[in-house]
Structure formats: C-alpha cells, structure tokens
KEKE-3310 file (N, C-alpha, C; in steps of 0.2 Angstrom, whole numbers, plus 5000, padded with zeros to 4 digits):
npx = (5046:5041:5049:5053:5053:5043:5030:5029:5026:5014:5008:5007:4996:4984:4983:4982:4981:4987:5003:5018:5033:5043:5055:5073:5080:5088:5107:5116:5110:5106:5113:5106:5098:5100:5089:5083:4978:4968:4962:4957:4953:4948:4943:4950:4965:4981:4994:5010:5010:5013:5009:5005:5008:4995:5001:5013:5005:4997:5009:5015:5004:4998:4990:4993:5000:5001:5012:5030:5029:5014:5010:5019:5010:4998:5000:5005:5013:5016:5017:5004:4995:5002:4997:4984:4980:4986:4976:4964:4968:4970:4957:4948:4953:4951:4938:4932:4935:4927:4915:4916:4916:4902:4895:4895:4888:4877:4881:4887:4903:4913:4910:4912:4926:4933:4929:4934:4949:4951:4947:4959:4969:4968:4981:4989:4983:4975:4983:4983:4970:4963:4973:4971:4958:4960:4966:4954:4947:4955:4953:4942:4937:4940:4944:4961:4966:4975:4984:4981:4969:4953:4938:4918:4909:4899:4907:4904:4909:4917:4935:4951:4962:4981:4992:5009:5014:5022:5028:5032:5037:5027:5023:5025:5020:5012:4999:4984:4973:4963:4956:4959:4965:4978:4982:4984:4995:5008:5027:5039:5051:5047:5046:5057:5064:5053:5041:5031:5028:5028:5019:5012:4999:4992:4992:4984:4972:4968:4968:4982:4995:4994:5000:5004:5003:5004:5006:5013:5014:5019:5027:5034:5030:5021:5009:5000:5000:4995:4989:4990:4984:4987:4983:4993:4994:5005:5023:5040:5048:5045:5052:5063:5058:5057:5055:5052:5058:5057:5043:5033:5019:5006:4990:4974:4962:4943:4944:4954:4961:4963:4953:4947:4950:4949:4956:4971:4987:5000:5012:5028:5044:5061:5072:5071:5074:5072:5056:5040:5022:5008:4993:4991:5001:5001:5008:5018:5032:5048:5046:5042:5054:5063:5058:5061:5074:5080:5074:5081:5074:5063:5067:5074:5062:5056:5067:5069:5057:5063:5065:5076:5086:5087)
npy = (4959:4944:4928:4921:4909:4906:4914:4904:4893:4896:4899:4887:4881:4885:4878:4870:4875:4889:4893:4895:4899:4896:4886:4890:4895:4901:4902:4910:4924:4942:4955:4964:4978:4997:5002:5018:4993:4981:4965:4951:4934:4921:4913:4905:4908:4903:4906:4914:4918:4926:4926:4938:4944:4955:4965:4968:4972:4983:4990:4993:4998:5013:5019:5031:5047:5056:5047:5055:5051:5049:5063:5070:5066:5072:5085:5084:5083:5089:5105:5110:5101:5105:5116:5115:5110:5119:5127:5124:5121:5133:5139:5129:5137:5151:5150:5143:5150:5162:5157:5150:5164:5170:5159:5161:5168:5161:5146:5152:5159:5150:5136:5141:5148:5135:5129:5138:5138:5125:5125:5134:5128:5118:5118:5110:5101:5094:5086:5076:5072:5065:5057:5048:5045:5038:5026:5019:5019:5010:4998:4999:4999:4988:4977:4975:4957:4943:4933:4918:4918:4913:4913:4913:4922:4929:4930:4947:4953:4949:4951:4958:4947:4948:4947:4945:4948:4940:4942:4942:4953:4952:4958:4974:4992:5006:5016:5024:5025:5015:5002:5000:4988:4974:4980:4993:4998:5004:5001:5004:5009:5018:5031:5036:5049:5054:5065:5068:5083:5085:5079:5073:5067:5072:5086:5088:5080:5082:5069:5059:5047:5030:5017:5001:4985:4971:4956:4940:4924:4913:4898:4889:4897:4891:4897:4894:4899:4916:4929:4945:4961:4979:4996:5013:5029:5036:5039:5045:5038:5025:5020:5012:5000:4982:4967:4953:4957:4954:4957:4966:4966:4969:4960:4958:4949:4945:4932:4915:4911:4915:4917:4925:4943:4957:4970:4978:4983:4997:4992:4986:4989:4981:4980:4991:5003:5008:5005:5010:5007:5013:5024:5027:5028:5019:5009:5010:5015:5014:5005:4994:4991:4989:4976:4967:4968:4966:4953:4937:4925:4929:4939:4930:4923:4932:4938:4925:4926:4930:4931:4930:4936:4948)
npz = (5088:5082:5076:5060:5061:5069:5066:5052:5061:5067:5056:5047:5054:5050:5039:5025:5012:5008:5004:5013:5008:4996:4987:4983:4969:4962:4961:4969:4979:4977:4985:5002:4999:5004:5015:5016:4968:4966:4955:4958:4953:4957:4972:4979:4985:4981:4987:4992:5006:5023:5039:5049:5066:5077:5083:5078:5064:5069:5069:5056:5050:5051:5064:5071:5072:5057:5046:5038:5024:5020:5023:5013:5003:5005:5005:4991:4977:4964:4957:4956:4961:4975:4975:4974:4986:4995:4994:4996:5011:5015:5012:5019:5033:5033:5032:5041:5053:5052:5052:5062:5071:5069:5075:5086:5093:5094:5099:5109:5117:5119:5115:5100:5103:5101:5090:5081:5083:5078:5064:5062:5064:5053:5046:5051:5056:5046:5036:5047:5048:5037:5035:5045:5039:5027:5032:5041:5029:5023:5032:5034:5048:5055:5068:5070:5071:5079:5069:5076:5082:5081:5077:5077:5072:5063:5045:5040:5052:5057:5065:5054:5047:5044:5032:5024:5007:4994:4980:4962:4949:4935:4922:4918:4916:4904:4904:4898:4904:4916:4910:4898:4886:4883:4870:4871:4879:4884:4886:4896:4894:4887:4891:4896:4906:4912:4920:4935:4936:4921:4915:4901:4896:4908:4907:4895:4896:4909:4919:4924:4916:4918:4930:4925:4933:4935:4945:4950:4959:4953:4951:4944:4932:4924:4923:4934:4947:4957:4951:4954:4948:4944:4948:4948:4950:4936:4940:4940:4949:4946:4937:4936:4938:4935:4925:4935:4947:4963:4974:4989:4996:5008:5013:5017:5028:5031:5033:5039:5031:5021:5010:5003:4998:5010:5008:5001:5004:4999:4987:4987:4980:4983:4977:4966:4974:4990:4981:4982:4976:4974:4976:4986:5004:5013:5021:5035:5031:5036:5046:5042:5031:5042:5045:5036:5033:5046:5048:5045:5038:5033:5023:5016:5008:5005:4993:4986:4979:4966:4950:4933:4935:4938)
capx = (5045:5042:5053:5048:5051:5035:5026:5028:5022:5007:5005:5004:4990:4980:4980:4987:4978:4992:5009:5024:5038:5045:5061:5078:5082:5094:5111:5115:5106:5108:5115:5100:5098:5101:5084:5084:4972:4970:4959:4957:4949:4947:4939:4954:4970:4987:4999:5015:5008:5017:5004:5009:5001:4993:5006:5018:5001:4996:5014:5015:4998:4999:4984:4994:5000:5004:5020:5033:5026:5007:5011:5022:5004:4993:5002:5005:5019:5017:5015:4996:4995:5003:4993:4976:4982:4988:4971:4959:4969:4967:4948:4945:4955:4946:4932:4931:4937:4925:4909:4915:4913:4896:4891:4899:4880:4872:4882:4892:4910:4915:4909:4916:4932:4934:4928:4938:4956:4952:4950:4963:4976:4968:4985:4992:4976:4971:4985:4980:4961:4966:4978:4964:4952:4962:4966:4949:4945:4957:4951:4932:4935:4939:4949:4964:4965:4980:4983:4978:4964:4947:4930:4914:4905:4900:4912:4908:4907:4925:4940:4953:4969:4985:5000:5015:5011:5027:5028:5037:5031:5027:5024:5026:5018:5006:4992:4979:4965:4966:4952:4963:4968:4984:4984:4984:4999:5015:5034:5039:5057:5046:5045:5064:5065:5047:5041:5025:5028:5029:5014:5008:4992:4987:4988:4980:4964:4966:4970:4988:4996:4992:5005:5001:5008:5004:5011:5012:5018:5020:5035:5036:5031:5016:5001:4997:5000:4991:4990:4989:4987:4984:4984:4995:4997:5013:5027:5046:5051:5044:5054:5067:5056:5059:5052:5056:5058:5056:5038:5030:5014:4999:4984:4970:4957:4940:4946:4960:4962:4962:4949:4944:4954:4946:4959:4978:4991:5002:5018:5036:5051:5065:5079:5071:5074:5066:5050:5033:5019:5002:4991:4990:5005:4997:5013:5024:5040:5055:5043:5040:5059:5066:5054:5061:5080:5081:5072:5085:5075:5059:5071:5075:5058:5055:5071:5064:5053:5062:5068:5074:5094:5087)
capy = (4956:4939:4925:4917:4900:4905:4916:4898:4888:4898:4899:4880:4878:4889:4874:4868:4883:4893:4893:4900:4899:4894:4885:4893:4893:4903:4899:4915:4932:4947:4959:4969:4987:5000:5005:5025:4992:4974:4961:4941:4929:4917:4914:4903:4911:4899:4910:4915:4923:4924:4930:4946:4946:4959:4970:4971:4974:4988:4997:4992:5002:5017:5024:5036:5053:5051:5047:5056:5049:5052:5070:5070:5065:5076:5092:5085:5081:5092:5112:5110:5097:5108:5123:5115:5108:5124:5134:5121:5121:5141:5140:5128:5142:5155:5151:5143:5156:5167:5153:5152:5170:5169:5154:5161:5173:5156:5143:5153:5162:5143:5132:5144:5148:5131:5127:5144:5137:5120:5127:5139:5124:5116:5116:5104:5094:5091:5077:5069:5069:5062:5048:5044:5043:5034:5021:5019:5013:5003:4992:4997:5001:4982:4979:4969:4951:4940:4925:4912:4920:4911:4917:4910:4927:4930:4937:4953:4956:4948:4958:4959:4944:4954:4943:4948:4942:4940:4938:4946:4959:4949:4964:4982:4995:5010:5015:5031:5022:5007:4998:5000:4982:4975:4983:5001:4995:5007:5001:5008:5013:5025:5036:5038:5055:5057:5067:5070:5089:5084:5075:5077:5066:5078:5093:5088:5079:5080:5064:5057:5042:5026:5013:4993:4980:4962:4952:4932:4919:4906:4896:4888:4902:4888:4899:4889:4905:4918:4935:4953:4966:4983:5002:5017:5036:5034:5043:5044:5033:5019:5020:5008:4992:4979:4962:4949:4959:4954:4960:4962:4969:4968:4957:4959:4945:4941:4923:4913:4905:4920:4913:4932:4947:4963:4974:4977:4989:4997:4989:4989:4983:4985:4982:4998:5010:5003:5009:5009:5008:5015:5030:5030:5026:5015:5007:5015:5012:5012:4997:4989:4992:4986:4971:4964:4969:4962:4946:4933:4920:4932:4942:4927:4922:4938:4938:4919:4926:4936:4928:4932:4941:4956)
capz = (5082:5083:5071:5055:5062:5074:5061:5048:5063:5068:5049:5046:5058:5045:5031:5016:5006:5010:5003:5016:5007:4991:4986:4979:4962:4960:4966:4974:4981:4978:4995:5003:4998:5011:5012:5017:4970:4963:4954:4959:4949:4959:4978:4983:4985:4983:4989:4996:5012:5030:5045:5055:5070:5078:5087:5071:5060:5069:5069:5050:5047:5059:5067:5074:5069:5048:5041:5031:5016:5020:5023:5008:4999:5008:5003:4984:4974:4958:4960:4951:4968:4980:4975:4977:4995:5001:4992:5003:5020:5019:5013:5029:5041:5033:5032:5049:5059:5051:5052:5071:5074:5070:5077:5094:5097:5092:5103:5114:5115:5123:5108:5095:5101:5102:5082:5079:5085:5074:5058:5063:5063:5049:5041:5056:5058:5039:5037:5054:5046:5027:5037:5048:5034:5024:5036:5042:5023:5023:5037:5034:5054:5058:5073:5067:5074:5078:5065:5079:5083:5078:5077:5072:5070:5054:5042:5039:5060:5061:5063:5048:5050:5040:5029:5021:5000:4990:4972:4958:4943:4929:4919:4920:4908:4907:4901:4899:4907:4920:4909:4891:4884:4881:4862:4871:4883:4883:4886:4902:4890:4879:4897:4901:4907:4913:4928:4937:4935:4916:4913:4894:4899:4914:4905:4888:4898:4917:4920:4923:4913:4924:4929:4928:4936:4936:4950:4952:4963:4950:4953:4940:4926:4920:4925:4939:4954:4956:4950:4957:4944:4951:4944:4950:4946:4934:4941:4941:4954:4943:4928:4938:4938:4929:4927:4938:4955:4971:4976:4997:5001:5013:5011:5023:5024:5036:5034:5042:5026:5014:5003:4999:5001:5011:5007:5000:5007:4993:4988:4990:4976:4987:4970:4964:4976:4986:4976:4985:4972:4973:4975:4997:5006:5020:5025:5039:5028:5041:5051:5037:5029:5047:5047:5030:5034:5053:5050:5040:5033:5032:5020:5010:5008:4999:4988:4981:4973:4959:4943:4926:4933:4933)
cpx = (5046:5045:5049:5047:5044:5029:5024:5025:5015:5004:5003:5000:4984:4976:4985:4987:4981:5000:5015:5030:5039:5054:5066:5077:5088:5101:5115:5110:5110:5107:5109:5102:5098:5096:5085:5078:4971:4964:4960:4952:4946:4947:4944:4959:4976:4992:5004:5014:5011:5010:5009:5003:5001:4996:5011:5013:4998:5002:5017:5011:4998:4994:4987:4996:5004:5014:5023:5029:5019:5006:5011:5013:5001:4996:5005:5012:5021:5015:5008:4993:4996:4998:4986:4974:4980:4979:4966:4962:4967:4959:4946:4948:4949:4940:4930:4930:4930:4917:4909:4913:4907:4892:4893:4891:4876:4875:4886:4899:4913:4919:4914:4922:4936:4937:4933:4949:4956:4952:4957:4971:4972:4973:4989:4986:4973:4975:4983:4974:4962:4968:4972:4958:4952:4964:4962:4944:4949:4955:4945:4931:4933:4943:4952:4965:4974:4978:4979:4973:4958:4940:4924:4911:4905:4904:4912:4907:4915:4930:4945:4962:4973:4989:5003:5014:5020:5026:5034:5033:5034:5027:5023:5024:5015:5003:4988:4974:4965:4960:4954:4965:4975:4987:4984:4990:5004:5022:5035:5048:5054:5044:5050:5061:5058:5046:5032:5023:5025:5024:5011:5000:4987:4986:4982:4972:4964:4969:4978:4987:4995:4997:5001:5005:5004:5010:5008:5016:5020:5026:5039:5034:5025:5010:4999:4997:4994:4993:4986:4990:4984:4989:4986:4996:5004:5017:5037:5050:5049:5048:5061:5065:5057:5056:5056:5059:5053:5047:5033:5026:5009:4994:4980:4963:4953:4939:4954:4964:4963:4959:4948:4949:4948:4951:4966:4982:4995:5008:5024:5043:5056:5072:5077:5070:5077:5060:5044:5026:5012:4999:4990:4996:5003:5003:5018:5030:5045:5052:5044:5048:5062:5065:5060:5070:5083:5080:5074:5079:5066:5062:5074:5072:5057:5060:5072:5062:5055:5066:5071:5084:5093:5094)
cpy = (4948:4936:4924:4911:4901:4907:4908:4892:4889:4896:4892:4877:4880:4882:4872:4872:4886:4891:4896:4901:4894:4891:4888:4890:4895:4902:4903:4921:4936:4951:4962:4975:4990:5004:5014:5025:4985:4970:4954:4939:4926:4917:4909:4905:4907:4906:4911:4921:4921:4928:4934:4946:4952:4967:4973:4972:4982:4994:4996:4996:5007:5020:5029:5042:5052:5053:5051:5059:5050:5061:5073:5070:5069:5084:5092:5084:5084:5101:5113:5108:5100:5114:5121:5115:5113:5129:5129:5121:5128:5141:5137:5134:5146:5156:5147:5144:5161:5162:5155:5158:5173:5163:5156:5167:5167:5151:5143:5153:5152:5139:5134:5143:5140:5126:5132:5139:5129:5121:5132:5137:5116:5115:5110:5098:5091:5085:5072:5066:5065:5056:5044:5042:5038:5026:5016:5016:5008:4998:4992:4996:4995:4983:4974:4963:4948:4933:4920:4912:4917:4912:4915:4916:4924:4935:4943:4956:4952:4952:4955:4956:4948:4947:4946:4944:4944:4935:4943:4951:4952:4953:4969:4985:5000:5012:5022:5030:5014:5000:5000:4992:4983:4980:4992:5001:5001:5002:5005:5014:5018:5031:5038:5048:5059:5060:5070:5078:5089:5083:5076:5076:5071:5085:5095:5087:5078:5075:5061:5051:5035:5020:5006:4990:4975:4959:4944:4930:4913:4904:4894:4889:4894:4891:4895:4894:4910:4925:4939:4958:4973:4990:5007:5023:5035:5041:5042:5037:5025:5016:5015:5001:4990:4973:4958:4952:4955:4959:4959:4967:4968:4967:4955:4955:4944:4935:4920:4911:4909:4919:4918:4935:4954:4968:4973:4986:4991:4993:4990:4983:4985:4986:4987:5005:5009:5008:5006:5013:5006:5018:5033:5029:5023:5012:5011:5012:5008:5006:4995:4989:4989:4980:4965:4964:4966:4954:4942:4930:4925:4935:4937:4923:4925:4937:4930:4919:4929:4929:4933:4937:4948:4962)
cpz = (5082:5075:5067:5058:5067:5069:5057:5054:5064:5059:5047:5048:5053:5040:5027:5011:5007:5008:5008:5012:5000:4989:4981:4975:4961:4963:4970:4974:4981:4984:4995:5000:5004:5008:5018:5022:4966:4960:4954:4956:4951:4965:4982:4981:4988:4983:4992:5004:5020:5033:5049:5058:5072:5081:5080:5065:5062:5069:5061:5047:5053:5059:5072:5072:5059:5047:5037:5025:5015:5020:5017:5003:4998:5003:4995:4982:4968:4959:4958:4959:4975:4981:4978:4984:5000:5000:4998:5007:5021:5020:5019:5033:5040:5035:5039:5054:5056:5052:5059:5074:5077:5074:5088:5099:5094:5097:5110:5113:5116:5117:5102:5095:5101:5094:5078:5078:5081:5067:5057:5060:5060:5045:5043:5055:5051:5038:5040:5050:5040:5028:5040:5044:5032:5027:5037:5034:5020:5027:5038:5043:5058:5063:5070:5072:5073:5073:5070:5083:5078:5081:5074:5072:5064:5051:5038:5047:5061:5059:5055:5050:5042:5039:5023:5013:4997:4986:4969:4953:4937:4922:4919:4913:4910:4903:4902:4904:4910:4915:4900:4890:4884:4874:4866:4875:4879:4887:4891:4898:4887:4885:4900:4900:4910:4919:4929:4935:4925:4911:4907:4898:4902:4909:4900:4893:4906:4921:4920:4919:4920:4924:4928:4928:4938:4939:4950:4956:4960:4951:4947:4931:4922:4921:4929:4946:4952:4957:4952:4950:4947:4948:4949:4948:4944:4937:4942:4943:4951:4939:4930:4938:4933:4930:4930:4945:4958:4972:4985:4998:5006:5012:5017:5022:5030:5038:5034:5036:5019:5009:4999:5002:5003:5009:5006:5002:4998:4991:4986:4985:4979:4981:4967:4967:4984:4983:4978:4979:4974:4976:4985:5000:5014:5024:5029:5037:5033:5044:5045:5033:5036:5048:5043:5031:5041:5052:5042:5034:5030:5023:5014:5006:5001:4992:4982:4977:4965:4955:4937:4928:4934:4935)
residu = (UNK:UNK:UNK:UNK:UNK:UNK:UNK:UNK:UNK:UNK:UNK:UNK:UNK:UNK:UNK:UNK:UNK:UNK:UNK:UNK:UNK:UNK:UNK:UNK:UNK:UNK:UNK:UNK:UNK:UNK:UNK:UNK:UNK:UNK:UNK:UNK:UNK:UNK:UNK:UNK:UNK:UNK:UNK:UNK:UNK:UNK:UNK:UNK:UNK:UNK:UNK:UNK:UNK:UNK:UNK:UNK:UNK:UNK:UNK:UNK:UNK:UNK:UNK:UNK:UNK:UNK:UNK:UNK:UNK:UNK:UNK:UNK:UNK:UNK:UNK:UNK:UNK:UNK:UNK:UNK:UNK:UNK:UNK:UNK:UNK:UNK:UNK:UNK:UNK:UNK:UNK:UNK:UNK:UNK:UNK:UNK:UNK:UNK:UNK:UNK:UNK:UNK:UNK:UNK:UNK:UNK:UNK:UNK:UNK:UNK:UNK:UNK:UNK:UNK:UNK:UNK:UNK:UNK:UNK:UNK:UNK:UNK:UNK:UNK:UNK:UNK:UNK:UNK:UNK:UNK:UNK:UNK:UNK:UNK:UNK:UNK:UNK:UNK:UNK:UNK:UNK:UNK:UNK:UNK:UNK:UNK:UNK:UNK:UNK:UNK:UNK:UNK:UNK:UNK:UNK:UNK:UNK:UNK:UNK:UNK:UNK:UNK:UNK:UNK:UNK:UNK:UNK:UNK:UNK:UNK:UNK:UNK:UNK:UNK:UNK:UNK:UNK:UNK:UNK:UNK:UNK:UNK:UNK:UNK:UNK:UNK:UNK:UNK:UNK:UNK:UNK:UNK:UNK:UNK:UNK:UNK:UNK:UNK:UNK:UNK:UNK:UNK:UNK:UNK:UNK:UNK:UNK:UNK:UNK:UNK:UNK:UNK:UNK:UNK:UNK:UNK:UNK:UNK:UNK:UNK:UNK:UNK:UNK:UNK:UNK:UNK:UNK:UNK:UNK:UNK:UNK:UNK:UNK:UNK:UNK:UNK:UNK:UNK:UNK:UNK:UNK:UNK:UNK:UNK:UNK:UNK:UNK:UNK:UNK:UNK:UNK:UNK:UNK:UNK:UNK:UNK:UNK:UNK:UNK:UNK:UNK:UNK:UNK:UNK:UNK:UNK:UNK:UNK:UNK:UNK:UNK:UNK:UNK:UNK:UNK:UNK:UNK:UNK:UNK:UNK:UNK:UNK:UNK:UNK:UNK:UNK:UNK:UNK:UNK:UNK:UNK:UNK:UNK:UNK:UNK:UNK:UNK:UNK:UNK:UNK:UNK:UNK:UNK:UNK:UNK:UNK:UNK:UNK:UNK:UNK)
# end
C-alpha cells in the first residue's frame, strides 16, 4: 500500500481540477470505529479525490472468488429472496443434469458429463458467475490503469483510472420511486423499527421503499462542491445515518482528470456501522476497511469531510 504523501504527489501531477484534501475545521476527531448509482450535473468534477493505483485498485474490486457480502447478496437477504435464489440454483441443477443427459447421444458422453457436473454445482458456481458479471459491468471489461499512466487512445479504448471520493451526506431520506420529488420525501425517523423482512412497500406493489442520499464536498456549505445523489434498496442498516457523516467511495474515470465519471463503486459511512450503501457490494470490505484504518493521514482526509457534531 503505498502512502498518501506519494498518492497526493502522483495526484498533483494530475492538475489543479482535482481537489486532494481539504482543511480541518473541527477542533478535534472523533476515534476510528473498529471496523468488523448517481447523477452529475456537470462535465467537470471539483472534488476530494485521492488516486489508488493499480495494485491496491484491483484488491479493492476483487476479480477473484466473491466476497462474504457478495454471497450474502446472491443468496438473498429476505426469505421471499432466499426462496427465489434457492428455486433458481435447483432449476439450473435440474434442469442441466437432465439437458446433459440428452445432449450426451448428441455430443458425446465427454461433453456432457462435463456440462452435467456444471449445472450439478450450480449452487457453488452461481456466486462466482453473478460476481463475475457484476464486476465486468462495472468496469465495462476495461483493464484498470495506474494514476500515472497516460494514453492518447481514444477514451472509450482507455482503460478505467480508480480515486478514493470523500464527502459527507448532505441529506438522507426515502422515497417509493428513485424519480419521486422532494414533496414525496420521507424522514428517515418515521422508519425506526424497519426491516427488509417487513416491507409494507414490497408487499402492497412489489417494489421496496428506496433510500436517497445526496453526498457533497462543499466545504464551505455555499453550493459551490459538488454533489452525488444516488438511490439504494432501503434497509435496516440505514436507519443509523445521519447528516453530516463522513462519506468514501470509488469513482472510476477514462480520464486522468475526472472530467466524466465511468462508474461508482458503492459506498461506505464508517460512523454508522460502518454501513455500506447500495444495491452490489463491489468493494472487498476488509481491503478497503484496512486501507482507511492503516493509512493515518489517508484516514484523516476522510474524517474532514463531516460536519454538523453528529
């Protein structure tokens, strides 16, 4: 893992369109915690963004066997969730074993028992595929690139440079439908005691209730930073946010410069839990929890950002 001080120098090389780091306000911090989709306005992005190069980018997003929390995903979180999971991992066994059978006087015992013993351990291999999927849309299958890497391809044939964004939640709320104005806006207080299991929303129309979260970097609360707002299936683990947290997650751009964003990882308030928000869990936690806890001023970059006492 390399430091910040090399991260903020690599990162200066970048420009002045970049923000690294913001000055204290407050006159102390509080201790770490012992840790266990979005709309832009605008085509230039001032922001609080550090570069993570290549090596600590790809063990932050893991192309390799899925996480925990990716698992956790896959096999569902509510028993309406779990059931469907388990009713499709059977239907692929079944029905694969039983396609193979037939296909084994069409391409040979070989082939088959081959296709046979994949659907078979479709209940192992269905994670792997879903992680792998999801990955793969998240990166649109770029390869990622170190910060000081520079490319004159054209940008959609360059790979995909990764930075750490820190803001704070500006405000929290939810909503039935992620395109509902603020007049439809609920209070996140008028949901104590809520659970995923519980859902009125879901049961009445199918659809759960939906989180919303606007994030800023403004520093100094005049509208002059720039916002992230960005909708999540509402769930328990939520009902601890509060305005004015600390906010860290991953912004992935085919420019050195961030002009544009290709994609956002989900994000992580560590004073409420921590509480990772929104519908994929693309961050390999404990890396990204070890990154933020080991690396001092990295850590007090992040803790900057909050206002308000909470």
């Amino acid at each position: 893992m390399k430091s910040t001080a090399k991260r903020i120098a690599i990162y200066a090389s970048w420009g002045a369109i970049l923000t690294v780091a913001k000055a204290f306000h407050a006159p102390s911090l509080p201790s770490r915690p012992s840790f266990a989709q979005s709309s832009i306005s605008s085509s230039q992005l001032h922001m609080t963004l550090i570069p993570i190069d290549r090596e600590d980018l790809s063990e932050l997003i893991t192309k390799r066997l899925p996480t925990p929390a990716q698992y956790a995903t896959y096999w569902g979180r509510t028993s309406r969730e779990q059931y469907n999971a388990a009713f499709e991992s059977f239907g692929v066994s079944f029905l694969g074993v039983f396609a193979a059978y037939f296909l084994s006087f069409a391409v040979g015992q070989f082939v088959a028992t081959i296709l046979g013993m994949i659907a078979g351990s479709w209940t192992l291999l269905g994670p792997e595929w879903k992680a792998y999927q999801r990955n793969w849309e998240l990166t649109g299958g770029r390869e990622l690139v170190d910060p000081w890497t520079y490319s004159e391809e054209d940008e959609d044939n360059r790979g995909l440079y990764g930075a750490f964004y820190f803001g704070r939640i500006q405000k929290v709320c939810v909503v039935e439908d992620p395109g509902d104005s603020p007049d439809l806006e609920y209070s996140l207080d008028e949901f104590e005691g809520y659970t995923m299991e519980t859902d009125e929303m879901e049961k009445l129309t199918g659809d759960p209730y939906i989180l919303r979260l606007l994030v800023t970097d403004d520093e100094d609360d005049d509208g002059s930073g720039r916002e992230l707002q960005i909708h999540a299936r509402m769930s328990e683990e939520y009902l601890d946010l509060e305005v004015g947290m600390p906010v860290c997650t991953i912004l992935f751009s085919q420019s050195q410069t961030f002009e544009s964003l290709a994609a956002m990882t989900d994000f992580v308030v560590p004073d409420a839990g921590p509480c990772y928000i929104g519908d994929y869990p693309y961050i390999d936690r404990p890396v990204l929890e070890s990154i933020l806890t080991n690396d001092d001023e990295l850590w007090e970059s992040l803790r900057a950002e909050g206002r308000y006492g909470w």
